[in-house]
C-alpha positions in Angstrom: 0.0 0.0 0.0 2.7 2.3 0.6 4.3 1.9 -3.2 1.1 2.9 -4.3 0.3 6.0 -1.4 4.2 7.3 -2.9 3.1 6.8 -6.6 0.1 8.5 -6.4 1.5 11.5 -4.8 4.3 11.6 -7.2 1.6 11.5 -10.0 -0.2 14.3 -8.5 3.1 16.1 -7.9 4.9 15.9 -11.4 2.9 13.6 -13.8 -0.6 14.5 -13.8 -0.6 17.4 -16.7 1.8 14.8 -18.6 -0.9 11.5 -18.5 -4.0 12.8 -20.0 -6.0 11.5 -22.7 -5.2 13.8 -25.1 -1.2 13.1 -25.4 -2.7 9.9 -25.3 -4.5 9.9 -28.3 -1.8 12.3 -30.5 1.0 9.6 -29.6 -1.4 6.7 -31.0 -2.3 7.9 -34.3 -0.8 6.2 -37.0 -0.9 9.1 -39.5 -2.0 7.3 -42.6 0.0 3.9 -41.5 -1.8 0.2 -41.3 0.9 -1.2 -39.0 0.2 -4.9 -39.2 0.1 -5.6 -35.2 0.9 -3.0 -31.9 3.0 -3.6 -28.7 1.8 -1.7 -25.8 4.6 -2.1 -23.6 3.1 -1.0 -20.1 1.7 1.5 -17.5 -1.4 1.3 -18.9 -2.3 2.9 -15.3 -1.1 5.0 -13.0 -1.8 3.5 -9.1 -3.4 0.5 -10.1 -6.8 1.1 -9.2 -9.8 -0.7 -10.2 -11.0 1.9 -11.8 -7.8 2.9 -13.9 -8.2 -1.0 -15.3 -11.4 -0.3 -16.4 -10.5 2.9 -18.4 -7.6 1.1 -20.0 -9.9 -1.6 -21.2 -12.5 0.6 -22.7 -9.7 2.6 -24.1 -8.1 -0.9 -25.8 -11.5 -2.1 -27.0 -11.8 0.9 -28.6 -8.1 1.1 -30.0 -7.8 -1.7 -32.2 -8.7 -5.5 -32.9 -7.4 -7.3 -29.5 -5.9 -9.8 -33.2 -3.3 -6.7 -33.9 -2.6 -5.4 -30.3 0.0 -7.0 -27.7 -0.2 -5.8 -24.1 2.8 -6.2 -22.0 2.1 -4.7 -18.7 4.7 -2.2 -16.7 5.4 -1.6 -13.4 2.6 0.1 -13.1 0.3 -2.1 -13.8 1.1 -4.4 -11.3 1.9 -2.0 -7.9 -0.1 -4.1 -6.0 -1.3 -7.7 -5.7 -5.2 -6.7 -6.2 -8.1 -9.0 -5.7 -10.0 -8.7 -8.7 -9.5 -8.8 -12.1 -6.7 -6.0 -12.7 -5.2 -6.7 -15.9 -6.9 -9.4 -17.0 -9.4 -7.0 -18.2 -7.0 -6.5 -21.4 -7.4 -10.1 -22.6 -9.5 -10.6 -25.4 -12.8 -12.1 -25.1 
């Protein structure tokens, strides 16, 4: 609990005008390209809360095929051992 108390005060501190949606968005357009499959390589989330999974789902639902994305979660997505399905929301169905 503590690793995620000192993350989310850092992110409040010096991250939280960097992680919005909208830098988000601009760094995911392909600009014309078809790129045949896409590595997401972590920090999907912040402070691993339930909540943050949820977004990140809807947001990789809404991406892309789950065929042509790979998800390889970060640090961040695994702070915390959380009861629930964390992550796991990211697999296709």
């Amino acid at each position: 609990m503590n690793k995620r108390a000192t993350g989310y005060l850092n992110w409040w501190r010096n991250r939280v005008h960097l992680h919005v949606p909208e830098a988000l968005a601009a760094s995911c357009r392909h600009q014309g390209e078809k790129p045949d499959h896409i590595a997401l390589t972590g920090d999907l989330v912040n402070v691993a809360l339930p909540e943050e999974f949820r977004r990140a789902a809807d947001w990789l639902g809404a991406f892309d095929s789950p065929a042509r994305i790979t998800v390889i979660p970060g640090n961040h997505d695994v702070y915390v051992p959380i009861p629930g399905p964390g992550a796991r929301l990211w697999a296709p169905t």
